[in-house]
C-alpha positions as a Markdown table, in Angstrom:
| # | Residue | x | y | z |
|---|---|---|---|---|
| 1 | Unk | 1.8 | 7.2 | -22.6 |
| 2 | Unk | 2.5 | 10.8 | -21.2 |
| 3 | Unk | 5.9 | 11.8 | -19.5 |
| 4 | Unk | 5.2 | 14.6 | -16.8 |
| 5 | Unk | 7.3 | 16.8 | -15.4 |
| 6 | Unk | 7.8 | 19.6 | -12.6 |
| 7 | Unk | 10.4 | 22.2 | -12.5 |
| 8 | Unk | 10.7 | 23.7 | -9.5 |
| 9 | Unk | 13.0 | 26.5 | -7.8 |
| 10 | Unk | 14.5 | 23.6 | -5.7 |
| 11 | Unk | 13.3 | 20.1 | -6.9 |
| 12 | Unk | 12.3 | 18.1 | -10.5 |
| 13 | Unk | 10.2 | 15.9 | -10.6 |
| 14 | Unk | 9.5 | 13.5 | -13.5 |
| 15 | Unk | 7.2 | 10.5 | -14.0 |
| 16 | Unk | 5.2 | 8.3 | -16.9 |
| 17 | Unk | 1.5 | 7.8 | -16.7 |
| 18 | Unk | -1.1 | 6.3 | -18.6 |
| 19 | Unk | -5.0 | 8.2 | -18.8 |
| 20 | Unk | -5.7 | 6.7 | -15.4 |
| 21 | Unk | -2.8 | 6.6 | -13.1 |
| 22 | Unk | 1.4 | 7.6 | -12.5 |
| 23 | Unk | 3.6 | 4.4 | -13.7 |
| 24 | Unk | 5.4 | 3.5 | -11.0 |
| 25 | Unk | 7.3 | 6.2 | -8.7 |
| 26 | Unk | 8.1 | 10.2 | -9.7 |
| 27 | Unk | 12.2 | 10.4 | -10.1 |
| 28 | Unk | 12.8 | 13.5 | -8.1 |
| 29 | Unk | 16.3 | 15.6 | -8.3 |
| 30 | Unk | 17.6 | 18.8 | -7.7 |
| 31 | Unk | 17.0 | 21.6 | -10.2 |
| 32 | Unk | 19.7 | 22.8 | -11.9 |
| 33 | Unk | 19.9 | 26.8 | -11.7 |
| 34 | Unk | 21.6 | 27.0 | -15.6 |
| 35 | Unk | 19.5 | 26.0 | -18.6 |
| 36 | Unk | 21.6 | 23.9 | -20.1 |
| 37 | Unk | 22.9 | 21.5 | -17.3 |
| 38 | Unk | 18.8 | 21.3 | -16.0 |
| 39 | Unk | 17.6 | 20.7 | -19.7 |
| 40 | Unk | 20.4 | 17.8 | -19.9 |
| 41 | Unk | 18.9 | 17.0 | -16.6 |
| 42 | Unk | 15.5 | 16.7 | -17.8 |
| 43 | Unk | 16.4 | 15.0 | -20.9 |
| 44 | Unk | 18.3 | 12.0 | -18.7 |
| 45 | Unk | 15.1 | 11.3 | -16.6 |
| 46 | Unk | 12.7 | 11.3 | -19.9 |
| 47 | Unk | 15.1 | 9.0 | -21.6 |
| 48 | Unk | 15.8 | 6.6 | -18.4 |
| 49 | Unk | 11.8 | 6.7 | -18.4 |
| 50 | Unk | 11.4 | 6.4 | -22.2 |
| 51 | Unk | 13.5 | 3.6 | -22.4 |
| 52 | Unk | 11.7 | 1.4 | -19.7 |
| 53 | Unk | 8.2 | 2.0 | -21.7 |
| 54 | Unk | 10.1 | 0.9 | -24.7 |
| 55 | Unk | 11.1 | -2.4 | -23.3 |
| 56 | Unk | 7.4 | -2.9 | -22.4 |
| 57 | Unk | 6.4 | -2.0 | -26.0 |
| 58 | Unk | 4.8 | 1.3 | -24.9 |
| 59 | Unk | 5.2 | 4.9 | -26.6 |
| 60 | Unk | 5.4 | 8.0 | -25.0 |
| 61 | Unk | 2.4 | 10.1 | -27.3 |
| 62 | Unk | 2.9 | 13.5 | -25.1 |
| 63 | Unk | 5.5 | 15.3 | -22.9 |
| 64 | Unk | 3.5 | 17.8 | -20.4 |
| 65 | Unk | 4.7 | 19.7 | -17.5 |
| 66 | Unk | 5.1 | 22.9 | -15.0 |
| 67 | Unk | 7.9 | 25.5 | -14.4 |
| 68 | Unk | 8.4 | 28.1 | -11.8 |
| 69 | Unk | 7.5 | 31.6 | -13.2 |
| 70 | Unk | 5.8 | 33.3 | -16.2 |
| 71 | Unk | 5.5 | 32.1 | -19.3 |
| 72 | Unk | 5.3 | 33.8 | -22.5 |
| 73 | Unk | 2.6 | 34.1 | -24.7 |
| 74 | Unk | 3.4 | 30.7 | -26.9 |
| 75 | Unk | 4.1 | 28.8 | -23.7 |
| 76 | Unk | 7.4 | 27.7 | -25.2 |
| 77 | Unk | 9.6 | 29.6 | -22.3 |
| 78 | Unk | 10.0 | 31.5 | -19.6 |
| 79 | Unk | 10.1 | 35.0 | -19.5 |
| 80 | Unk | 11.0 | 36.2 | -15.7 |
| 81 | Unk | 11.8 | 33.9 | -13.1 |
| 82 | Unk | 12.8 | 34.7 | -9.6 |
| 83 | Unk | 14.5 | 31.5 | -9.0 |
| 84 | Unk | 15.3 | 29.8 | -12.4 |
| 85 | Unk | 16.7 | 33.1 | -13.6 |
| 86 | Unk | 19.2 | 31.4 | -16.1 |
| 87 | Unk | 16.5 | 29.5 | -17.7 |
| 88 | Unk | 14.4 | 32.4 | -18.4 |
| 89 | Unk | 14.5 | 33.1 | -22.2 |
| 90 | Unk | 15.4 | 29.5 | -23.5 |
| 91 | Unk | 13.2 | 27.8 | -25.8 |
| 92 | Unk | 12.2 | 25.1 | -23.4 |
| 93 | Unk | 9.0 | 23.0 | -25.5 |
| 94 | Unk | 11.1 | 23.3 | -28.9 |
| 95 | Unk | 13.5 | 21.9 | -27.2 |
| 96 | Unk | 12.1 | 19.1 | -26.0 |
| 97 | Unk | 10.0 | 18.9 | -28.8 |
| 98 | Unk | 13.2 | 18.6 | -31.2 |
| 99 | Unk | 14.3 | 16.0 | -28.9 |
| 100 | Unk | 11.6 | 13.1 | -28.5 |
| 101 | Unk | 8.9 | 14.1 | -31.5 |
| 102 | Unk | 6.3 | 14.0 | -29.9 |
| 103 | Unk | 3.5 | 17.5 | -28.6 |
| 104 | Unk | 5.1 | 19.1 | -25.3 |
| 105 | Unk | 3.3 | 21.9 | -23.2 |
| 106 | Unk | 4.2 | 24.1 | -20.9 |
| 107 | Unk | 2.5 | 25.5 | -18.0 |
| 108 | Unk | 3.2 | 27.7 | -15.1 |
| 109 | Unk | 4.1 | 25.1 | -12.1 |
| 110 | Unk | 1.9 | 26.5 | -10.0 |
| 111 | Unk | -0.9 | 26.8 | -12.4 |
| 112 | Unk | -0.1 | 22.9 | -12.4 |
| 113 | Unk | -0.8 | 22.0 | -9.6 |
| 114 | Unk | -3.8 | 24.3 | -8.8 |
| 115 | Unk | -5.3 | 21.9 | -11.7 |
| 116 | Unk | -4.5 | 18.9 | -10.4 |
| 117 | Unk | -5.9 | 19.7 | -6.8 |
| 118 | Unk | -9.0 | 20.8 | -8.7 |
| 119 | Unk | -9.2 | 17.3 | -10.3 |
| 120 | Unk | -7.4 | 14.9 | -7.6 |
| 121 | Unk | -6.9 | 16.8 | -4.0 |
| 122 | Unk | -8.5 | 19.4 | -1.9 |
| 123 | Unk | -10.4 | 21.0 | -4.4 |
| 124 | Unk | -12.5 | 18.3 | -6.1 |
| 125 | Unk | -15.6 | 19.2 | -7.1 |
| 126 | Unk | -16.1 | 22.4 | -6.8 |
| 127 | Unk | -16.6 | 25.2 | -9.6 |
| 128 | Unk | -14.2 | 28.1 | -8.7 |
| 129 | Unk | -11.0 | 26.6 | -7.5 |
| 130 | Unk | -8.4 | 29.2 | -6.5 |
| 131 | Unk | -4.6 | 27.8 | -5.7 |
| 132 | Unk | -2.0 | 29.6 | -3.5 |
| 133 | Unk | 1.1 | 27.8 | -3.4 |
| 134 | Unk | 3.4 | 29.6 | -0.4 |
| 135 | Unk | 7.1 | 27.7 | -0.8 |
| 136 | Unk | 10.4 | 28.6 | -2.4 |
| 137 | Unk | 7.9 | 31.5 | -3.8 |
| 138 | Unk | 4.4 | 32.3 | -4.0 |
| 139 | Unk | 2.3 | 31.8 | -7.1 |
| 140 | Unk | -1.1 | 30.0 | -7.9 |
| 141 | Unk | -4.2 | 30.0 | -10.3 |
| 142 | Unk | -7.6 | 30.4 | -10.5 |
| 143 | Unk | -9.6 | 26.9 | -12.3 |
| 144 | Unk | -13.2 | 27.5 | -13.6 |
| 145 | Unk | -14.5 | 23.9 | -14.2 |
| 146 | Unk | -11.8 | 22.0 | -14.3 |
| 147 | Unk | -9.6 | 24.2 | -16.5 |
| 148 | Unk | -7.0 | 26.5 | -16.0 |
| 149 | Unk | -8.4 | 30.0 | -16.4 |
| 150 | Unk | -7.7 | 32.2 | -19.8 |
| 151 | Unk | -5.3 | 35.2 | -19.1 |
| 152 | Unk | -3.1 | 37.0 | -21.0 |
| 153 | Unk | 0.0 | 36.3 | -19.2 |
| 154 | Unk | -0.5 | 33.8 | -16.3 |
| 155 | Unk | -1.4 | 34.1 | -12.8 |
| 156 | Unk | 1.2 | 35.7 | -10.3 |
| 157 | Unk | -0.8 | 36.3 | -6.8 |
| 158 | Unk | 2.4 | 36.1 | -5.0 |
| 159 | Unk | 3.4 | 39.7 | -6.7 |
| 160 | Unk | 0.6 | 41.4 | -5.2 |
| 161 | Unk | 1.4 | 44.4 | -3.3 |
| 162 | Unk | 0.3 | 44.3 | 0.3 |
| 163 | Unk | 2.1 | 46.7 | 2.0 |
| 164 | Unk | 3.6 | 49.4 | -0.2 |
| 165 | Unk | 6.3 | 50.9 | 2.1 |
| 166 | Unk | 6.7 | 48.0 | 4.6 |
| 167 | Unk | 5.1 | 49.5 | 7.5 |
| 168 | Unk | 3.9 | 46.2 | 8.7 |
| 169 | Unk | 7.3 | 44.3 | 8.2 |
| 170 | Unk | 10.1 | 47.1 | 7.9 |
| 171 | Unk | 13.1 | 44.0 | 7.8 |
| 172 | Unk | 11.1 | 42.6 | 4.7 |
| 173 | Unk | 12.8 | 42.9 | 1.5 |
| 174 | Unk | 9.9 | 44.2 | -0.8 |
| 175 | Unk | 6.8 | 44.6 | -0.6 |
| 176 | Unk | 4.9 | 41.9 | -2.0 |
| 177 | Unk | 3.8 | 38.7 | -0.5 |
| 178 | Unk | 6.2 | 37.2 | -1.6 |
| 179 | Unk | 8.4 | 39.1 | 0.2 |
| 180 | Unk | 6.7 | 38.5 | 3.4 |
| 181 | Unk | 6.1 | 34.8 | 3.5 |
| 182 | Unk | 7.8 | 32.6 | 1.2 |
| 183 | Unk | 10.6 | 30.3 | 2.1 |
| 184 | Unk | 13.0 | 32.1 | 0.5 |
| 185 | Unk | 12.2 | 35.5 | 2.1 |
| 186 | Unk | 11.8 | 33.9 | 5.7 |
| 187 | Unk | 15.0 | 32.2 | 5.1 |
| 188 | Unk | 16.8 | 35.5 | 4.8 |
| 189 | Unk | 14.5 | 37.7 | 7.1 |
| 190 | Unk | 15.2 | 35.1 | 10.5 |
| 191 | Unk | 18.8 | 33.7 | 9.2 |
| 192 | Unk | 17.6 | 30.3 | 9.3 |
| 193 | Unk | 15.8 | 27.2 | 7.4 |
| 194 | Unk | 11.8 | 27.6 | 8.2 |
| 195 | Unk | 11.6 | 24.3 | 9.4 |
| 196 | Unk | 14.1 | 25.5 | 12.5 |
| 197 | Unk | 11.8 | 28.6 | 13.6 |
| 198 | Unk | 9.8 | 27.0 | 16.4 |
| 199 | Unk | 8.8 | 30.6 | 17.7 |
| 200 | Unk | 4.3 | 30.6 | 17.1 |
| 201 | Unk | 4.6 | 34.5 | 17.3 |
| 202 | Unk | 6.2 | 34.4 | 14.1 |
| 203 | Unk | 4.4 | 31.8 | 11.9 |
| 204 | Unk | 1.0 | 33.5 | 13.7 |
| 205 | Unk | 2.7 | 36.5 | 11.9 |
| 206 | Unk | 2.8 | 35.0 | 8.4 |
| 207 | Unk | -0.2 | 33.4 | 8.8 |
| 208 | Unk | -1.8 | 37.3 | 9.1 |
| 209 | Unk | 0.4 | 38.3 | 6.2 |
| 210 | Unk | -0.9 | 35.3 | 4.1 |
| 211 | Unk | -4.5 | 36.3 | 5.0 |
| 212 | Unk | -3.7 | 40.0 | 3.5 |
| 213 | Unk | -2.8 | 37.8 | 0.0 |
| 214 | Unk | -5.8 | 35.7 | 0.2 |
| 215 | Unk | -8.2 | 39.0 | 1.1 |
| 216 | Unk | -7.7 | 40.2 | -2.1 |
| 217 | Unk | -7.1 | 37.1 | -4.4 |
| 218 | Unk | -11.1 | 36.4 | -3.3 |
| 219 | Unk | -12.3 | 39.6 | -3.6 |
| 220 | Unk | -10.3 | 39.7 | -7.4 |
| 221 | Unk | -11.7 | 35.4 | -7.9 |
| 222 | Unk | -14.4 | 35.1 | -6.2 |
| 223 | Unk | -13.8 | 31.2 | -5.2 |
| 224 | Unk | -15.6 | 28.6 | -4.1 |
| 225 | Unk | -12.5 | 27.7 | -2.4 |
| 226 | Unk | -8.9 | 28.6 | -1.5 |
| 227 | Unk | -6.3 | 25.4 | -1.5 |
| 228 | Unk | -3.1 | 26.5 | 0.3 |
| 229 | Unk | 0.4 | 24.5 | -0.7 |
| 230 | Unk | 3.5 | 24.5 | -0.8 |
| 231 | Unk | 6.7 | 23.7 | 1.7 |
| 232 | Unk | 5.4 | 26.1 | 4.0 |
| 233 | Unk | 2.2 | 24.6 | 5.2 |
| 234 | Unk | 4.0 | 21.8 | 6.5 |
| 235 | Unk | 3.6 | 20.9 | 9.8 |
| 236 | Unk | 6.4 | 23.3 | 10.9 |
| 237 | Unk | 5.2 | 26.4 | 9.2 |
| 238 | Unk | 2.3 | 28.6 | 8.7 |
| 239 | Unk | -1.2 | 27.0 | 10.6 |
| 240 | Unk | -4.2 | 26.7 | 8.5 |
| 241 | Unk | -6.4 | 27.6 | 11.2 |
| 242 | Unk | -4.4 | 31.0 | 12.1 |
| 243 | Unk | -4.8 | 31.8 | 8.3 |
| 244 | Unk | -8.7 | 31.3 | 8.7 |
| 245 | Unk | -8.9 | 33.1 | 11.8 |
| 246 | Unk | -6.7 | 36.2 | 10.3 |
| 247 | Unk | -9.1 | 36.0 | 7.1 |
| 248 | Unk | -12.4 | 36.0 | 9.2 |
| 249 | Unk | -11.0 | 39.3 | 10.5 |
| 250 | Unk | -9.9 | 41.1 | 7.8 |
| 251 | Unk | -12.6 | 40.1 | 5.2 |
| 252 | Unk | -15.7 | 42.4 | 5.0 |
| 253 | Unk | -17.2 | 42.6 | 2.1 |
| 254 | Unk | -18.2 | 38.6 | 1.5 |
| 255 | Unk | -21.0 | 37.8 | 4.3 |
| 256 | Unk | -19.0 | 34.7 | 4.5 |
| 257 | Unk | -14.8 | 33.8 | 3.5 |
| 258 | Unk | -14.9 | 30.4 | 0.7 |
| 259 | Unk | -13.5 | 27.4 | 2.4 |
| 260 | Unk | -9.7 | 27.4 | 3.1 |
| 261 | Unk | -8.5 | 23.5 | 3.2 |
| 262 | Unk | -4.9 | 22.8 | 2.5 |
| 263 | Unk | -3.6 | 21.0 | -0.6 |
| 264 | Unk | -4.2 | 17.2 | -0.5 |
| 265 | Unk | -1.5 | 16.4 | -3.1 |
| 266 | Unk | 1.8 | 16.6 | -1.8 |
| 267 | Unk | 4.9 | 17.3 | -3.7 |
| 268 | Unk | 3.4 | 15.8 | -6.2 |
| 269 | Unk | 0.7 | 18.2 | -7.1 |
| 270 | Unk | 2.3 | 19.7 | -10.5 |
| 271 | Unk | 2.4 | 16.2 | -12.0 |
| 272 | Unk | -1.4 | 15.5 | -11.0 |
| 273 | Unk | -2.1 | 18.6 | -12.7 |
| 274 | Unk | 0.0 | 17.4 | -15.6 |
| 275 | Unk | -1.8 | 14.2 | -15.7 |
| 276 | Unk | -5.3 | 16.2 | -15.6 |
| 277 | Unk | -3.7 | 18.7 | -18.9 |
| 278 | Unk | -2.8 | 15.8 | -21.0 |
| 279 | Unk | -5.7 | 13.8 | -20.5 |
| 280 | Unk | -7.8 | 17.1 | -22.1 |
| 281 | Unk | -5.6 | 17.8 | -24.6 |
| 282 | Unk | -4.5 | 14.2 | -25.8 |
């Protein structure tokens, strides 16, 4: 039995599976911002979870899961997060390794749940899969065949430069994308929750901003398709079919933009993805 897991800037999200399916619902809390309160956090879900496999006489064989921001090169920790700041540096698989004995890997969250939308959602067979998740932040992956992609030090499309001295969006702060459309950025930009901006000039503005990301994450990837997730595509927030008109414009040098669908998976994308990394590793 596997115990998944998804840290988040904002939510956790913990479940058991078998090879085949989730067992039973994912527990979902907040995340804790300080290391040591969230890994205690963490460690009171697995052990709730643990426990009920135990009194069914199953194991758990493998603890995989996500968290928000770079990795280092053992995939045992963070090392830069823009909002899990106090857990970057902290030895997060040893810990948890230490903890229940049994293998633990790390991922990038994002990179997570690219995967599982490559295996489970929007993305399902195709060969190039590229992921953009636009919510607290903006990250995503690129998946060749089913598999996360090699790089040296993970995927970070949200960090992208797309306007180098804010020309197009003077009030921004910075000058990435994700300075110009993730939740957090809007949040502070407008002075409000994204989910109360009702105005269609501005989400028709992020959608273009989001098509100036995606330009050059296919020109760099080369997809068969873009999946677009996260908080922000809800149904109050950025329209898929103002990021495909945007794109149509400002793409030139493909005779044709990849399909843009949105995710399929939910929330519950990173633990898919989870369930898709254990099953080839265990």
């Amino acid at each position: 039995m596997y115990i998944l897991f998804d840290i988040g800037g904002t939510k956790m999200r913990v479940v058991a599976a078998d090879r085949e399916k989730f067992l039973g619902n994912p527990i979902v809390v907040s995340t804790p911002k300080d290391f040591g309160e969230g890994i205690d956090t963490l460690k009171r879900v697995i052990d709730n979870i643990a426990q009920e496999l135990a009194d069914q006489n199953r194991s758990v064989t493998a603890i995989v899961g996500g968290i928000a921001g770079p990795l280092n090169t053992e995939q045992t920790m963070l090392v830069k997060s823009p909002n899990l700041g106090g857990w970057v540096g902290h030895d997060i698989k040893n810990t948890l390794h230490e903890s229940y004995k049994v293998p633990v890997e790390i991922e990038n969250d994002a990179a997570l749940v690219g995967l599982g939308e490559a295996h489970f959602g929007a993305g399902r067979g195709e060969s190039i899969v590229a992921y953009i998740t636009v919510s607290t932040g903006v990250g995503g992956v690129r998946v060749i065949n089913g598999k996360i992609d090699r790089s040296s030090l993970g995927f970070e499309p949200g960090h992208q430069i797309i306007d180098p001295d804010n020309s197009l969006c003077p009030t921004c702060e910075g000058n990435d994308l994700e300075a110009y459309v993730s939740g957090t950025a809007v949040e502070k930009r407008f002075g409000m929750k994204p989910y109360e901006i009702h105005d269609d000039a501005v989400w028709d503005e992020l959608a273009k901003f989001l098509a100036y990301g995606l330009n050059n994450t296919i020109v760099h990837w080369s997809p068969d398709i873009v999946v677009i997730g996260g908080s922000m595509m809800n149904e109050v927030g950025i329209p898929i079919s103002a990021v495909r008109k945007h794109l149509a414009e400002i793409l030139k040098i493909f005779p044709r933009a990849p399909r843009i669908e949105k995710a399929e998976l939910g929330d519950f994308g990173g633990l898919y993805g989870s369930l898709a990394y254990a099953r080839m590793r265990y």
